[in-house]
C-alpha positions as a Markdown table, in Angstrom:
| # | Residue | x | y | z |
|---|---|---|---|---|
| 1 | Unk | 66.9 | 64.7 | 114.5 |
| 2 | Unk | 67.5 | 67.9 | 116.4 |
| 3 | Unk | 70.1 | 67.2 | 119.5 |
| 4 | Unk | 72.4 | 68.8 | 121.6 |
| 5 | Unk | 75.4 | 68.2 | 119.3 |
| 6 | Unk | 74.7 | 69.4 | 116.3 |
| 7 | Unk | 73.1 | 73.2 | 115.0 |
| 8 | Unk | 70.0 | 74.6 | 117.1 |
| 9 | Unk | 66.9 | 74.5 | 115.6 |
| 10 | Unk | 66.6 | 77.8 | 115.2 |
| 11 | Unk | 69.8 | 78.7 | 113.4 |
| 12 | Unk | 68.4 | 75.5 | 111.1 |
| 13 | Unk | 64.9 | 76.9 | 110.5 |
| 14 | Unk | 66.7 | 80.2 | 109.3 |
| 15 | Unk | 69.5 | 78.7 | 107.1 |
| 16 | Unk | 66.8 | 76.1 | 105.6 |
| 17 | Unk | 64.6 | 79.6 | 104.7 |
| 18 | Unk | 67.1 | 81.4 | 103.5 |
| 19 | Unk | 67.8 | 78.7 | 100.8 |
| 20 | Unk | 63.8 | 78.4 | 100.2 |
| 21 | Unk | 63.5 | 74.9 | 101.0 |
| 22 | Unk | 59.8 | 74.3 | 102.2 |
| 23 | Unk | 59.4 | 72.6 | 105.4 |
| 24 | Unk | 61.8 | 71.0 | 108.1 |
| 25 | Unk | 60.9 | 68.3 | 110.0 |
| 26 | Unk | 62.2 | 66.7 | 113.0 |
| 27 | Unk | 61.5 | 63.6 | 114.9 |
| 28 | Unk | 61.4 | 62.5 | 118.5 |
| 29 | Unk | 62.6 | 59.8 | 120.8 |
| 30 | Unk | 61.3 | 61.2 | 124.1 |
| 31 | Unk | 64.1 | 58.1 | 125.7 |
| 32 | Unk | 65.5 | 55.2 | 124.5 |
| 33 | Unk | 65.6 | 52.4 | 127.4 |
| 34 | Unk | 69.2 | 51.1 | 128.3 |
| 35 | Unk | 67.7 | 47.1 | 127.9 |
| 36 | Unk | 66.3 | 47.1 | 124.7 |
| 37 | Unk | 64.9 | 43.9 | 122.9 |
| 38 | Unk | 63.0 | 45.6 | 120.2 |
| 39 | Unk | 65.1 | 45.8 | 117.3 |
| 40 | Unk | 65.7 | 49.0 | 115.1 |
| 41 | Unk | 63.7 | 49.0 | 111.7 |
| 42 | Unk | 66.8 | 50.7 | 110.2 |
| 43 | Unk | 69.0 | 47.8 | 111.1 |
| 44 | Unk | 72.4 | 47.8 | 113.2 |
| 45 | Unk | 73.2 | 49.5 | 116.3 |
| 46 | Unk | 71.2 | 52.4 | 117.5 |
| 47 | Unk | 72.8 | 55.6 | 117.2 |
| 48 | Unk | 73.0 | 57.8 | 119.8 |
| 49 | Unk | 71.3 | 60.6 | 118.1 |
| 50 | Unk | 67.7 | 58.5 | 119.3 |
| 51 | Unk | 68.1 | 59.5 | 122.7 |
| 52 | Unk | 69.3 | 62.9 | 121.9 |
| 53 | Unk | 66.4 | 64.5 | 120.5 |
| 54 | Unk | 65.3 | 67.8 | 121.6 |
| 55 | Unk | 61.2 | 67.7 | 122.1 |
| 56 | Unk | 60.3 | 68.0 | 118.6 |
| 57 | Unk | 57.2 | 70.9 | 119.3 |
| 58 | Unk | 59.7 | 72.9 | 121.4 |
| 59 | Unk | 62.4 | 72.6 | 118.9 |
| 60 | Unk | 59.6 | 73.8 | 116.0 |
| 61 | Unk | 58.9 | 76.7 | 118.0 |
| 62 | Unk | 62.6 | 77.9 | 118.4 |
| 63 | Unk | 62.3 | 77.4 | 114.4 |
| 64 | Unk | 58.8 | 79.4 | 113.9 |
| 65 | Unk | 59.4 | 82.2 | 115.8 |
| 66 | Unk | 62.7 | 83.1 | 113.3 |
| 67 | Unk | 61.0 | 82.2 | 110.1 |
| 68 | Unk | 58.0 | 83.5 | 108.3 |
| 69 | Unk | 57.7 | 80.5 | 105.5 |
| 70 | Unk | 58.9 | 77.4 | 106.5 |
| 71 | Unk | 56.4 | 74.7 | 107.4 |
| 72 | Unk | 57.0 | 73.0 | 110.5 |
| 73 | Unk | 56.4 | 69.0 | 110.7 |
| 74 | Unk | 56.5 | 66.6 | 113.5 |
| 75 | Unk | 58.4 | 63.5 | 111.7 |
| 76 | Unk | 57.1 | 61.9 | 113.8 |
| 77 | Unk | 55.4 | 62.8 | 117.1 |
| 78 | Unk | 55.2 | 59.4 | 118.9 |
| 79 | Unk | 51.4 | 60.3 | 119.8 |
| 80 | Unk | 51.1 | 56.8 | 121.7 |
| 81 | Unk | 53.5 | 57.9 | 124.5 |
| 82 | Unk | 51.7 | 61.3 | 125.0 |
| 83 | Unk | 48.5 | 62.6 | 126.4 |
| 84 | Unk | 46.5 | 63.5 | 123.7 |
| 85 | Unk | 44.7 | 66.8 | 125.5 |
| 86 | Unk | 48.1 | 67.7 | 126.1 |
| 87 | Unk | 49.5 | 67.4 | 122.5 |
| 88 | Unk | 46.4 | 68.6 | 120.9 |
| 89 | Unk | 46.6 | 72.1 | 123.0 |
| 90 | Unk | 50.7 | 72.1 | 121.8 |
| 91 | Unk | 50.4 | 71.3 | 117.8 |
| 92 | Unk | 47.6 | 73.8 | 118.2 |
| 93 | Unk | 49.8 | 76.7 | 120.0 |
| 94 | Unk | 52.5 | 76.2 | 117.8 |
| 95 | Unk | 50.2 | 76.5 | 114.6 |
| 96 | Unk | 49.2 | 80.2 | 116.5 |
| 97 | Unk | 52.6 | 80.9 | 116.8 |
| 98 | Unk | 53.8 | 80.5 | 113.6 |
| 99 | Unk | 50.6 | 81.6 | 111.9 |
| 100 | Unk | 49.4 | 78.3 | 110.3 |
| 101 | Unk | 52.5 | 76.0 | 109.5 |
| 102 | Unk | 52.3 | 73.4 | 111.0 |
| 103 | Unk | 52.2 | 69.7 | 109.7 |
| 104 | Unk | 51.3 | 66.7 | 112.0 |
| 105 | Unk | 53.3 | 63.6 | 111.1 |
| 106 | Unk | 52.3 | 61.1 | 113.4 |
| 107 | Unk | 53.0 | 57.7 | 114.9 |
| 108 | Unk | 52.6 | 55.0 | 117.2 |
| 109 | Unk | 56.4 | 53.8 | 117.7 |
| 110 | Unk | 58.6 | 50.8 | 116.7 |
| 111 | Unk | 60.4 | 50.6 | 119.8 |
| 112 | Unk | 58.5 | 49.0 | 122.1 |
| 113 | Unk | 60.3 | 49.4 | 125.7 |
| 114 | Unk | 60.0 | 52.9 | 124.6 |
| 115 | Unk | 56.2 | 52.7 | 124.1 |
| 116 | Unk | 55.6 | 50.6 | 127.2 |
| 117 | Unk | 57.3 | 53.1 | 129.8 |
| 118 | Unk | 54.7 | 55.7 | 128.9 |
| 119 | Unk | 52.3 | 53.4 | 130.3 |
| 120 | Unk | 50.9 | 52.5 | 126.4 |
| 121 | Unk | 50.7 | 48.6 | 125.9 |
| 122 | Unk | 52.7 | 48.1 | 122.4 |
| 123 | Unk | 50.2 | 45.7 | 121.2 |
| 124 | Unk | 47.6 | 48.0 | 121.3 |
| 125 | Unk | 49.6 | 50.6 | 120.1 |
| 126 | Unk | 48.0 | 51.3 | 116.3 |
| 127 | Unk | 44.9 | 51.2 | 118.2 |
| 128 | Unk | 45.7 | 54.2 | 120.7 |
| 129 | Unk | 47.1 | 55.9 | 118.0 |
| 130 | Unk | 43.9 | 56.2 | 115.9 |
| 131 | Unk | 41.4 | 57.3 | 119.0 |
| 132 | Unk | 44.4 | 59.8 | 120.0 |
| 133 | Unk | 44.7 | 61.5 | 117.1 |
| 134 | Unk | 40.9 | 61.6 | 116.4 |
| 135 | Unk | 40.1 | 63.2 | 120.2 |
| 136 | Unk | 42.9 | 65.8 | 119.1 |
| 137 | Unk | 40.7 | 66.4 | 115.9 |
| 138 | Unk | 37.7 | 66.7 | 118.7 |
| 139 | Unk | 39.4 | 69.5 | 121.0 |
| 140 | Unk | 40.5 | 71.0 | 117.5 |
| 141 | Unk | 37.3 | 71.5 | 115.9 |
| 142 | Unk | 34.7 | 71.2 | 118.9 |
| 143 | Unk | 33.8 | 73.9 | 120.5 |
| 144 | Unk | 32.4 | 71.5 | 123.3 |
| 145 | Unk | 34.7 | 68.8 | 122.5 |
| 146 | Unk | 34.0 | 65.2 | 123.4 |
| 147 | Unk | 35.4 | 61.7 | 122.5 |
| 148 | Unk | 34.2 | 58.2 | 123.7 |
| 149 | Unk | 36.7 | 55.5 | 122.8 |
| 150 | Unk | 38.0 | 52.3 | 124.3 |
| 151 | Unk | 41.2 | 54.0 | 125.2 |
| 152 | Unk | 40.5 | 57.6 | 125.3 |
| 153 | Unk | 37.5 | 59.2 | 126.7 |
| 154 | Unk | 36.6 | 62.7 | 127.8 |
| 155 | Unk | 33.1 | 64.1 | 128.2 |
| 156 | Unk | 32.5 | 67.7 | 126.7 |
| 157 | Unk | 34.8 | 70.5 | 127.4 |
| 158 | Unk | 36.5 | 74.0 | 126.5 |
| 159 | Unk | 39.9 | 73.8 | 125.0 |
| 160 | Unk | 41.7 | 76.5 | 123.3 |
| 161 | Unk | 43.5 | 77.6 | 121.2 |
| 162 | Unk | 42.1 | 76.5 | 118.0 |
| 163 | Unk | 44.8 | 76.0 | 115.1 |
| 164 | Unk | 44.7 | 78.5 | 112.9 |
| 165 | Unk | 44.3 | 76.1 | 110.1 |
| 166 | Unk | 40.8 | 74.8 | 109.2 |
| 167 | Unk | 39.5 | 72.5 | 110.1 |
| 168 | Unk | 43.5 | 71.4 | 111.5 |
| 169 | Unk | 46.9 | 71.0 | 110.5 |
| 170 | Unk | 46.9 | 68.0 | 107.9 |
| 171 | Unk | 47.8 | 64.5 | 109.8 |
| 172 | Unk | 50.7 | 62.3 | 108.0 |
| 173 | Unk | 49.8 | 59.2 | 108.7 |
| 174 | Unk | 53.7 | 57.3 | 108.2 |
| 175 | Unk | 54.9 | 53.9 | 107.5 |
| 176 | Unk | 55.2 | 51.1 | 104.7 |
| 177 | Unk | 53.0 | 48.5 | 106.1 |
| 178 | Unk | 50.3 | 47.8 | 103.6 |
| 179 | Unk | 47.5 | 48.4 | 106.8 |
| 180 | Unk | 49.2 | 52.2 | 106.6 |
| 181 | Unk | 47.2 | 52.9 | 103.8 |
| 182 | Unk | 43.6 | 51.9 | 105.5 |
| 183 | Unk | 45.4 | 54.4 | 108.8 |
| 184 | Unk | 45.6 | 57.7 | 106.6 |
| 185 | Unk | 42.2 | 56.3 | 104.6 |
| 186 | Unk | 40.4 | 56.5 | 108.1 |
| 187 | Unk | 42.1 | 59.5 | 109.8 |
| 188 | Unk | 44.7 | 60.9 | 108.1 |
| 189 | Unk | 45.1 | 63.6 | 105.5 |
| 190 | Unk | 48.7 | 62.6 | 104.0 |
| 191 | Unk | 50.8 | 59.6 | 103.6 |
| 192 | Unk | 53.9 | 59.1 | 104.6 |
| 193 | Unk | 56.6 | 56.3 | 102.7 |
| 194 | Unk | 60.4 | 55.5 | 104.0 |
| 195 | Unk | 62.4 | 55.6 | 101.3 |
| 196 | Unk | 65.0 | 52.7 | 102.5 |
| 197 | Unk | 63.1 | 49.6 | 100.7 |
| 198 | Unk | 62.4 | 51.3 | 97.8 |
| 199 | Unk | 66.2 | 52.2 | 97.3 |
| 200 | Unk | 67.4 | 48.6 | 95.7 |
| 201 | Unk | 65.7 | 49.0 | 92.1 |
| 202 | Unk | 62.1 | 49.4 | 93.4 |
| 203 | Unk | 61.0 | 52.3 | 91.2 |
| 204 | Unk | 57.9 | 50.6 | 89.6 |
| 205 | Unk | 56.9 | 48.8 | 92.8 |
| 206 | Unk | 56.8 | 52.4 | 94.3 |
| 207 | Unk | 54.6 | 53.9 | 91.3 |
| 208 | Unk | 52.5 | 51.2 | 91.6 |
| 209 | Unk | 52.1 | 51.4 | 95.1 |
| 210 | Unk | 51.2 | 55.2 | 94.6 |
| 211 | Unk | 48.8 | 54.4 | 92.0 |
| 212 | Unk | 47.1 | 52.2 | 93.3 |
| 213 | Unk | 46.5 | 54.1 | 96.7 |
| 214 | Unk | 45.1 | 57.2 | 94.9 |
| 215 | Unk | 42.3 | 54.4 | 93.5 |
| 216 | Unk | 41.7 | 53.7 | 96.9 |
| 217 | Unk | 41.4 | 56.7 | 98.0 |
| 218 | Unk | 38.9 | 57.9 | 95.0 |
| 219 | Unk | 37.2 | 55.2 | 95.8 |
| 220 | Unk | 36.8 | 55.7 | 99.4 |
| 221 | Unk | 35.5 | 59.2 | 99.0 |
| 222 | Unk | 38.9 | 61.0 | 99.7 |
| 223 | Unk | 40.1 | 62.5 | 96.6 |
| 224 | Unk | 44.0 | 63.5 | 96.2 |
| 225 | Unk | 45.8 | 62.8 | 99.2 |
| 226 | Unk | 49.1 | 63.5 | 99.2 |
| 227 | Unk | 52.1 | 61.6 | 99.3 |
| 228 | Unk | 55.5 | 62.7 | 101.3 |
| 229 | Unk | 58.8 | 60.2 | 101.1 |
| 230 | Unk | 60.7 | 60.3 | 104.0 |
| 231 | Unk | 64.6 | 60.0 | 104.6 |
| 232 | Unk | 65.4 | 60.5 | 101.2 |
| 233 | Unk | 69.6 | 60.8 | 100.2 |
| 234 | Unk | 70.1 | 63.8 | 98.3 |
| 235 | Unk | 70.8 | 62.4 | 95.1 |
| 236 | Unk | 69.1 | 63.6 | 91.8 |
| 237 | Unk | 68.3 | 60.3 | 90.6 |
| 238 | Unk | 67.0 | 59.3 | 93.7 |
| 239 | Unk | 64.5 | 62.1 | 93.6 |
| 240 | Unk | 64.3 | 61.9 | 89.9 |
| 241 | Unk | 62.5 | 58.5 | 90.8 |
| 242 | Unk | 60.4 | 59.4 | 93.9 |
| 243 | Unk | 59.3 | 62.5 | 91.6 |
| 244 | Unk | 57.9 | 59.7 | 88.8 |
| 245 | Unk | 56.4 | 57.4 | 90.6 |
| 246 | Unk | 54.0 | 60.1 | 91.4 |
| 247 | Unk | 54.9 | 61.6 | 95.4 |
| 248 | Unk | 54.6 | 65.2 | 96.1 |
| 249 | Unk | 57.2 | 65.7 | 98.7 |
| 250 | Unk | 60.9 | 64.6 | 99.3 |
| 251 | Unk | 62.0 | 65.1 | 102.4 |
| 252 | Unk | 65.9 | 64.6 | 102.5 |
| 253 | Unk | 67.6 | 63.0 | 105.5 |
| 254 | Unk | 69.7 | 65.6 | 107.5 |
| 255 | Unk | 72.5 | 63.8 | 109.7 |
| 256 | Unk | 73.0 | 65.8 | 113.3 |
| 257 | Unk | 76.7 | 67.4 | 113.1 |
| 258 | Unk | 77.9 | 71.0 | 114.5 |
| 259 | Unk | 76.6 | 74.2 | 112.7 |
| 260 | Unk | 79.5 | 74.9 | 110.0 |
| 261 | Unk | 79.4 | 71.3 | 108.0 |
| 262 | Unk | 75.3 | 71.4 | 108.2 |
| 263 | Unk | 75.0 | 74.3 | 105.9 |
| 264 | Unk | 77.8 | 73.1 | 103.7 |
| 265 | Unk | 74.9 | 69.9 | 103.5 |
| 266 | Unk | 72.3 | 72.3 | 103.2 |
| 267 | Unk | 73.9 | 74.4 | 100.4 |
| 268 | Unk | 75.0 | 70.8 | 98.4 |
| 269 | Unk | 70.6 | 70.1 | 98.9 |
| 270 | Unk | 69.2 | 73.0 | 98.0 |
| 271 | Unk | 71.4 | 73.2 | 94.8 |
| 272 | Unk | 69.9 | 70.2 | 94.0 |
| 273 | Unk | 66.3 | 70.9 | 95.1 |
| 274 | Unk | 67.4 | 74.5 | 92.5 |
């Protein structure tokens, strides 16, 4: 979570590829309303690193334009509070300007005061999530793109740039719930797990629930779709675990503190990525 208070995100995209780490990835809260009922997943009291965040394509850019490796994920873009002609035309600038790195984590937003001032009605939510993300697939592969949904709807027209990957930067499609795994079946390209119930002893429930996703995705037609664990400690057995119960990326949780004491964390990480 990229803020105000803690390093900028491009002095993070360079320290992260000097020390060969992969990817960065930073999430978004575009606000957090003052009155809020819906209670955080993580449990507690909110900190205020949520309404901190620095716009998570703008901060990615800062990061691109000083790297030449580093991929560059949206953990997640909260695609249900923005327009999706408007986002599409962003990931798809940012993949130009960094040459092809981009990853698309996407989703549709626990908080729901949050998702309602944006004019999104948070019981529809998962709903204007999936015909969001597949117009943005339109307008990215379309040369005359068009979409026809219940909540989105656009007859044919020009829209450029095009990403520089083909056919689009791979959608993470994130979250726990068991209906996550029918999301990324129907429009996603990865999957995305939180680490946080798993950490209690559930290292076979985990595997399993790996295992048998990759039979429904053979079955479905889909092949191997990857599998990235989110907000991961960095802690060897911790990744020891993720590692066996068969996911392909770790991404390790970062906390938001001035430059000098996030690369002491970053050095501590990458020894143990090393």
């Amino acid at each position: 979570m990229v803020t105000d208070e803690g390093i900028t995100p491009a002095e993070l995209g360079s320290a992260l590829e000097e020390r060969e780490f992969e990817s960065l990835f930073v999430g978004e809260h575009t606000h957090i309303p003052v009155k809020r009922e819906t209670p955080w997943p993580g449990g507690g009291e909110l900190d205020d690193v949520f309404y901190r965040t620095f716009d998570p394509l703008v901060a990615l850019t800062a990061a691109a334009v000083v790297t030449e490796r580093l991929l560059l994920g949206t953990g997640v873009v909260q695609v249900t509070q923005r327009d999706p002609i408007v986002l599409a035309k962003a990931i798809a600038t940012l993949d130009r300007v960094s040459g092809g790195r981009v990853i698309s984590g996407v989703g549709a937003g626990w908080n729901r005061e949050e998702v309602r001032n944006h004019g999104t009605d948070p019981r529809t939510r998962m709903a204007v999530l999936r015909e969001r993300v597949l117009a943005m697939k339109a307008l990215w592969t379309q040369e005359k793109a068009e979409f026809h949904g219940d909540f989105v709807s656009f007859d044919p027209v020009f829209s450029w740039p095009k990403p520089v990957q083909e056919p689009h930067p791979p959608i993470i499609v994130s979250g726990n719930h068991p209906a996550v795994v029918d999301r990324v079946l129907d429009y996603g390209d990865e999957w995305g797990l939180i680490w946080l119930p798993f950490m209690d002893g559930g290292d076979a429930n985990l595997a399993d629930l790996i295992a048998d996703f990759r039979r429904r995705a053979e079955e479905h037609g889909r092949g191997y779709i990857p599998v990235t664990m989110f907000q991961v400690p960095p802690d060897a057995g911790v990744v020891k675990r993720i590692a066996e119960a068969g996911a392909d990326r770790v991404l390790f949780s970062l906390q938001t503190v001035p430059k000098a004491d996030t690369l002491r964390t970053l050095d501590t990480m990458a020894q143990l990525m090393a």
